[in-house]
N, C-alpha and C positions, 0 to 999 in steps of 0.2 A: 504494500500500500504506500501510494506517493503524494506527495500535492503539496500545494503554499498552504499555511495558515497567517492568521491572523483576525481581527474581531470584524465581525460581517453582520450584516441582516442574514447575505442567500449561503448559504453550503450548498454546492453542487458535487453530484456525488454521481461519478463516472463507473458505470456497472458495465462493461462491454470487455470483447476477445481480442480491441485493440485501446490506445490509448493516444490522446490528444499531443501534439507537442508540448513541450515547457513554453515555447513561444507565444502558443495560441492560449494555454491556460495564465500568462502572464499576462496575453491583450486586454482577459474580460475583467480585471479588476479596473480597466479605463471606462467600463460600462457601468460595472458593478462594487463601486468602491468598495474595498476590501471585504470581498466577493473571499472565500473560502472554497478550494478545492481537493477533493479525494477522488483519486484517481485507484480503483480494485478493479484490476486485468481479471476474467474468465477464460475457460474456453470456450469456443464457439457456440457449442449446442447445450452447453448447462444448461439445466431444469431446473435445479433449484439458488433461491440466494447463499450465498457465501455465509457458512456458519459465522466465520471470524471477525463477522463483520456485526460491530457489539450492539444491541438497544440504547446504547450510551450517543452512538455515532444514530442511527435511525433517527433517534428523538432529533437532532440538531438539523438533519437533512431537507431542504425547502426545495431543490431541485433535482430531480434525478433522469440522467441519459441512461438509458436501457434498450435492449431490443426484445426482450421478454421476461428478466427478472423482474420482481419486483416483490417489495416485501407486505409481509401482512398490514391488514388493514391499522390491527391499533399499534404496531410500530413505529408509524412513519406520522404522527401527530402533525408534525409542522410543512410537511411536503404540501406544496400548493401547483407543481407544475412537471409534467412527465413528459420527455422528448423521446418519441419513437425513431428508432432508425429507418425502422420500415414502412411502406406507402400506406399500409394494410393495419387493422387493431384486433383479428381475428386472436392472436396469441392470448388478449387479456381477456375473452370471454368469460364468465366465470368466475374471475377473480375478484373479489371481493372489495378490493382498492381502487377498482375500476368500475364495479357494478353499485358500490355502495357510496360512493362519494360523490364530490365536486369539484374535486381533482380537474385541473384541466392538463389531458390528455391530448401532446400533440404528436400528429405524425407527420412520415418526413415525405410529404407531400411537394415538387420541387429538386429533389435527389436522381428524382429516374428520366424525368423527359426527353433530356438529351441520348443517352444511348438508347432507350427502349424506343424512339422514334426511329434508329439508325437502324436494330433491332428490324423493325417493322418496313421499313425499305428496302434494307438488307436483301431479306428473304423474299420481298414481293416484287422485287426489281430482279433477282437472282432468278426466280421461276418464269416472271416474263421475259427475260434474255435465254433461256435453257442451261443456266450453268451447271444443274446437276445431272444433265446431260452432258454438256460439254464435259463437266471432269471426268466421269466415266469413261466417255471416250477417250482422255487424254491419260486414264493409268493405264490401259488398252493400248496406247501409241498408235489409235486410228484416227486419223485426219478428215474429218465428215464434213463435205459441205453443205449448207441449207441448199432444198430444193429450190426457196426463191428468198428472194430480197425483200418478204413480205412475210418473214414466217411470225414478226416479234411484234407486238402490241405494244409503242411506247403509253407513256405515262400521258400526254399532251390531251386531254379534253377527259379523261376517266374522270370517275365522280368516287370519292371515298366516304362511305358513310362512317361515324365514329362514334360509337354506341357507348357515351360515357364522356362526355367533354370538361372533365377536369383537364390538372395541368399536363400528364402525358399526351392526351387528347389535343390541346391546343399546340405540343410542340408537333405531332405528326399532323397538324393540320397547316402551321407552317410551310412545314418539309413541303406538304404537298401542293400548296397552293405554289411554293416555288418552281417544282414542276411542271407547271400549269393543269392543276387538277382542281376540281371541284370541293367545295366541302357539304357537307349535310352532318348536322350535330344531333345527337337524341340525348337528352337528361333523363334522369327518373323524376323529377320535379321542372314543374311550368316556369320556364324563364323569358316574361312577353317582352317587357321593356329592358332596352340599352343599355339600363345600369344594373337588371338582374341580370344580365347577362356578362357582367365584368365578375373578373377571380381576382380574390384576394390571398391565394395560395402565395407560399414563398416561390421568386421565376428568377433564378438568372436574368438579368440585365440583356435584353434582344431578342428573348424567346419566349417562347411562346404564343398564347394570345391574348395577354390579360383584359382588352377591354370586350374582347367577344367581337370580334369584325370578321372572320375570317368563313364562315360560314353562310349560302346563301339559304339553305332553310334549316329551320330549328324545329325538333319532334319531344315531346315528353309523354312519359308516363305508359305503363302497359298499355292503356287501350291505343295508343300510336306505332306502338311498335311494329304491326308489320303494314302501316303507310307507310312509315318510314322504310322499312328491309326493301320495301318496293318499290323506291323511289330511283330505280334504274342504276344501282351503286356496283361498282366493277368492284371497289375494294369493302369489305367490312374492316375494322377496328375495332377491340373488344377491350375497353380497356376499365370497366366497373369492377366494384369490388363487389362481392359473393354476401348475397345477405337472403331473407327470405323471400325476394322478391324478384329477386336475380339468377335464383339458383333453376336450372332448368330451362331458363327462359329460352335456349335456342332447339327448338328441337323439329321433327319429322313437317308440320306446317309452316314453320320457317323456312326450311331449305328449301319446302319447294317456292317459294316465292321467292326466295336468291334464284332460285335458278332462272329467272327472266333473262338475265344477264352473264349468267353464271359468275355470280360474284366468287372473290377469290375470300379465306376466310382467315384474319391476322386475331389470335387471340394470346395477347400479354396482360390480360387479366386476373382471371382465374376460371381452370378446370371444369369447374362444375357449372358454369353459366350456359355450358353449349350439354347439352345432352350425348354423349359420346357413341354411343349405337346408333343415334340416328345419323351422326356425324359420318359416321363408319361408312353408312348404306348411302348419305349423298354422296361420295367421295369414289365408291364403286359405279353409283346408276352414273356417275357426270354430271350431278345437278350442281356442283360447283365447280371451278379448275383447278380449286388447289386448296391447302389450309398450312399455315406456317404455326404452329401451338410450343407458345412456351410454358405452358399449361395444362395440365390432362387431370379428366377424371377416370382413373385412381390418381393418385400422385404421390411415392414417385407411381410410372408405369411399370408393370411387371413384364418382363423377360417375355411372355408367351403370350401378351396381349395381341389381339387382334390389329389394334390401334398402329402399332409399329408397320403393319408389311400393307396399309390399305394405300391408294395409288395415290400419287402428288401429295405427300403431306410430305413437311420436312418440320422434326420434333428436335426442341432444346430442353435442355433442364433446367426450366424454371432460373434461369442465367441471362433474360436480357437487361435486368437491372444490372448487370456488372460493371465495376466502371472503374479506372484508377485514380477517378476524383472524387469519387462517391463518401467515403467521409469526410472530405474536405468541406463537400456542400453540407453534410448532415451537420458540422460545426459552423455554418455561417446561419443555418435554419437556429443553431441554438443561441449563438450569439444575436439573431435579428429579436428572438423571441427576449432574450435576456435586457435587453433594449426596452422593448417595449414596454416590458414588467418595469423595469426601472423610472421609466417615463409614466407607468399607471397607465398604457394603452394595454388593450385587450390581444393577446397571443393570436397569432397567423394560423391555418393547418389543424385548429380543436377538432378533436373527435365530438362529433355531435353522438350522445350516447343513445336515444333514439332508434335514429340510423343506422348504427352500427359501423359507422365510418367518419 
């Protein structure tokens, strides 16, 4: 166990399987006058908090960076503020600190847009060019040429629908509008006017979309969803997070209405939003071209699953948030927020508990 002391209001108490620089935890006493930090390394996947880490330390801690510890409810008395590494708050279900409280609970909403948009091109630009054809042929050492100069579908007039237009949402609607594509947004909640339509999520300076311009139609709420799936969309984007409302939602009467166009299906969401059998059976009949899934239901996927050998899908592990700047943003999300508290402005990124996101 590491950190500066000295007499503070905030203790922050760094619970992760990495650790901040000396540099960076020196910046935030310029936010947070004599700000107190404890820095406790994990490994990765621990499940539970650090025995060693005493109720004498809990009672004092006001903020804590975690990606799914966290300590019991009447441990942590003075905690008022919880920064998620992750886009997602599935891990604290259940948890009593989270379910019982007032705790404001942020996630690191902001972290993933820029690679999980690249992610999503990646792979949809990679199957409309035939690269996993091409490389096959090229461990092969066959030299294949296209039968004509027409076989590829660029980007140029496509329409991407993007089922979920938070901040990953508006950076692949960027990307896309820069290739001259379309956008179509769908919320799960009604956003009529200009300024429901602006994010307040933590963005990278350039990216994304925070005032909501980029989209020429806007769909919300289950009963829109398949006006929307119909709205003539070559690409789908799936980029919501899994709740009771979501879970399911893409199945056998979806796909056939993708198939107008036969949309191509990008899901950096999560697994469970697309029904996986029926996902199976579009992907054999042709009702779509393709599916890029960083995401599966099961997850991980098992060895013998059918999901792996079904035609045109190209599967990642749950890996396009990877990123080698990805804690660097998760510490500016914590510093913008530390800000704010300091200033008495209300924190970026809460989990609406509600929602479940």
């Amino acid at each position: 166990m590491c950190g500066n002391s000295g007499n503070s209001e905030n203790v922050l108490l760094v619970l992760l399987h990495w650790a901040p620089s000396e540099e960076y935890i020196s910046s935030l006493s310029r936010i947070s006058p004599g700000i107190r930090v404890i820095v406790h390394q994990t490994a990765m996947y621990d499940t539970e908090v650090p025995k060693e880490i005493t109720d004498e330390t809990w009672a004092s801690v006001t903020i804590l960076l975690t990606w799914k510890l966290v300590p019991a409810k009447e441990q942590a008395p003075n905690l008022r503020y919880v920064q998620l590494i992750s886009a997602g708050c599935n891990q604290l279900f259940g948890q009593p600190i989270f379910e019982q409280t007032d705790i404001a609970f942020c996630t690191a909403n902001g972290v993933h847009p820029p690679q999980i948009a690249e992610w999503v091109f990646a792979t949809f630009l990679g199957f409309q060019h035939h690269l996993p054809e091409h490389y096959d042929n090229q461990k092969l050492g066959n030299w294949v040429d296209p039968e004509s100069d027409e076989d590829t579908e660029d980007a140029v007039g496509l329409r991407i629908g993007i089922l979920g237009y938070g901040c990953i949402g508006r950076q692949v609607a960027r990307v896309g509008k820069a290739l001259g594509m379309s956008i179509h947004a769908f919320t799960l909640h009604e956003r009529p006017t200009p300024d429901s339509r602006k994010d307040d999520s933590f963005t990278e300076p350039g990216l994304g979309d925070p005032d909501g311009v980029f989209p020429s139609k806007w769909y919300h709420g289950i009963e829109q969803l398949n006006e929307f799936l119909g709205s003539d969309l070559d690409l789908l984007v799936i980029t919501l997070p899994l709740t009771s409302s979501t879970s399911g939602m893409l199945s056998s009467e979806q796909f056939n209405i993708l198939s107008k166009r036969k949309a191509f299906i990008s899901n950096a969401g999560r697994g469970g939003i697309i029904d996986t059998n029926s996902l199976i059976e579009a992907l054999k009949q042709g009702k779509i071209r393709g599916a890029a899934l960083d995401v599966t239901d099961p997850e991980p996927l098992p060895e013998d699953h059918p999901l792996w050998k079904a035609p045109n899908v190209l599967i990642t592990p749950h890996c396009s948030g990877n990123s080698n700047h990805y804690n660097e943003r998760v510490l500016k999300i914590l510093a913008y927020n530390l800000d704010r508290l300091t200033r008495g402005i209300s924190v970026v990124n809460r989990v609406d508990r509600a929602l479940g996101y």
